[in-house]
C-alpha positions in Angstrom: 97.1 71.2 200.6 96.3 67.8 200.9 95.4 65.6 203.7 95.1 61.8 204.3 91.6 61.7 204.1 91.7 62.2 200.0 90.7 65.4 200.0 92.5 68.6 198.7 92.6 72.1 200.3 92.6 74.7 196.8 93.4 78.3 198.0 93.8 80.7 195.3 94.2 84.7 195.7 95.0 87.8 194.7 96.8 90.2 197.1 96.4 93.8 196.1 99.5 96.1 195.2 102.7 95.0 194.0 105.8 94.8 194.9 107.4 94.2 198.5 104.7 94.9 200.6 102.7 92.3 198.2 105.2 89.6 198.1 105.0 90.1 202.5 101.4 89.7 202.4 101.8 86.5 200.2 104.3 85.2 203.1 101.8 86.1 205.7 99.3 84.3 204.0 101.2 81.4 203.3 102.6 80.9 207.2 99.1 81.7 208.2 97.7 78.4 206.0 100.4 76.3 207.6 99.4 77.0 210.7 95.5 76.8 210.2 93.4 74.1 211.8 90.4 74.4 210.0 89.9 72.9 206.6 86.2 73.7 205.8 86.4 77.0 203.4 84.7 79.5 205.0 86.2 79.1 208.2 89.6 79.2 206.4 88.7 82.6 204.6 87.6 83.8 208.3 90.8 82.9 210.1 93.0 84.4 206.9 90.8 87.4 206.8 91.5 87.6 211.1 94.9 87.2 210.2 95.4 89.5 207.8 93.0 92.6 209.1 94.9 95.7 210.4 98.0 94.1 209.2 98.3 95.0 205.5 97.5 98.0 203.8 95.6 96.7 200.7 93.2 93.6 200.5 93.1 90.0 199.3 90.8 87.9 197.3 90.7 84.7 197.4 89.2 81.4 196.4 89.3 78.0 198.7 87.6 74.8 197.2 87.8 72.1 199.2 87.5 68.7 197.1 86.6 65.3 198.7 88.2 62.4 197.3 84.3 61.2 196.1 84.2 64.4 194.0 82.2 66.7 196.6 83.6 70.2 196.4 82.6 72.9 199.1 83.8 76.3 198.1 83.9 79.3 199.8 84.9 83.6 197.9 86.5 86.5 199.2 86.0 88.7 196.2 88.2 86.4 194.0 86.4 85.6 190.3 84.4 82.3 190.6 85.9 78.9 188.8 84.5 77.5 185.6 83.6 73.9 185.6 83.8 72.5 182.5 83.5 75.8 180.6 80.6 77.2 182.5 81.1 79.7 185.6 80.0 78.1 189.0 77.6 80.4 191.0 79.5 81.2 193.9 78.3 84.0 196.6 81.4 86.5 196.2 82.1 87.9 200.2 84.2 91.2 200.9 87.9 90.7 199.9 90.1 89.6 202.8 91.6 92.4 205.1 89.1 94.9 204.9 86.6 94.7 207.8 87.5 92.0 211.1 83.8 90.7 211.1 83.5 89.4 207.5 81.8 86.2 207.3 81.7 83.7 204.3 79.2 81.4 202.9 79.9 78.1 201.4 78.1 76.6 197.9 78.7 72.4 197.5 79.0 71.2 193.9 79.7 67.4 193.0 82.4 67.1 190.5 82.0 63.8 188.2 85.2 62.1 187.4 87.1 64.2 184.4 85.4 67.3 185.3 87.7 70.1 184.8 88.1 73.0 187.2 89.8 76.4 186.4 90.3 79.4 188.8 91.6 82.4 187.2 93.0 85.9 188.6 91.7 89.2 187.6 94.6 89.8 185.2 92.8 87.4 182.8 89.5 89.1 182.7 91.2 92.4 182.9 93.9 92.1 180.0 93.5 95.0 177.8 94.6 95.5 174.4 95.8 98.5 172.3 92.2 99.9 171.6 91.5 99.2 175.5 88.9 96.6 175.2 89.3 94.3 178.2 89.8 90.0 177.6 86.7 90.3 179.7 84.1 87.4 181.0 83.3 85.6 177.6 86.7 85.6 176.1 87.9 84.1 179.6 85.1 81.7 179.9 85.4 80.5 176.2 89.0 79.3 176.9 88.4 78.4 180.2 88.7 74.4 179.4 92.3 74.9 178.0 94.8 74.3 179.6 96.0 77.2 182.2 99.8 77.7 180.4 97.0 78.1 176.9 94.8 80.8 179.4 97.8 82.7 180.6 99.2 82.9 177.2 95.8 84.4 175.4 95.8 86.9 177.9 99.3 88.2 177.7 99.0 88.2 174.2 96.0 90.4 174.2 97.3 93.0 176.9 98.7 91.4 179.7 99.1 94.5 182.1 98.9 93.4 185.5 99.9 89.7 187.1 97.9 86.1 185.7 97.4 83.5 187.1 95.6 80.3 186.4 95.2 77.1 188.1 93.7 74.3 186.4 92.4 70.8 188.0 90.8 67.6 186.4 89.2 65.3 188.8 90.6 61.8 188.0 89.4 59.1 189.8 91.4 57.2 192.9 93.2 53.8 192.1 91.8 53.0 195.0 88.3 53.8 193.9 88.7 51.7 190.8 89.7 48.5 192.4 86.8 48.8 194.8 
């Protein structure tokens, strides 16, 4: 989501469950973001999980990064795996999964991404792929990919045992046209 300022709203979850009542909870989510107010992370997790709470029947994790046009990136978790930056896992506080309890409140970790940095959230159906002698994809595996590209990431996990839904979202910070005529 962006906005004028330069900056870009990154929301990226996980809704528990499958199906109907899954693909609802996506919509809910998704007419809740439109009509949010709030663009620092942790109060976005806190007005999703206010939305969602007593509503659904499962949970939600999620991960919102918000990324200033100068490279600062505040980022907030709601049980969602933490992003890799440039290969290496970013040590992120991981808060109660959205949906669960009405008071859950969020804490927010600042990074400064350099231009070219490259980000990359995944879902738990990366780490979780298992294969035919049940050994999951796991942490490593994930993280020694995790500078491909996020078709590359999705692809090495279904072919190791893809049995629930991937996803993978990939960003490289590039620097503004305006920023290099300054």
């Amino acid at each position: 989501m962006p906005a004028e300022d330069g900056s870009l709203l990154v929301v990226v979850g996980d809704v528990s469950g499958k199906g109907l009542k899954a693909a609802m909870t996506v919509g809910s989510i998704i007419g809740a973001l439109r009509g949010c107010t709030v663009r620092k992370p942790a109060e976005v997790l806190a007005y999703l999980n206010h939305v969602l709470h007593g509503q659904i029947t499962g949970f939600v994790t999620c991960t919102i990064a918000l990324i200033a046009a100068n490279g600062n990136m505040t980022l907030a978790n709601a049980g969602n795996h933490p992003p890799y930056r440039n290969g290496q896992e970013l040590d992120v506080e991981s808060g109660l999964p959205l949906g669960i309890t009405p008071d859950a409140c969020y804490s927010e970790t600042t990074f400064q991404l350099n231009p070219n940095d490259r980000l990359t959230f995944v879902s738990d159906g990366v780490v979780e792929a298992t294969n035919e002698r049940r050994e999951l994809f796991g942490f490593h595996r994930t993280q020694a990919i995790s500078t491909q590209s996020a078709s590359a990431i999705a692809e090495a996990a279904k072919q190791f045992g893809q049995n629930d839904d991937i996803t993978v979202l990939t960003l490289t910070l590039t620097p503004s046209l305006k920023a290099s005529l300054a």
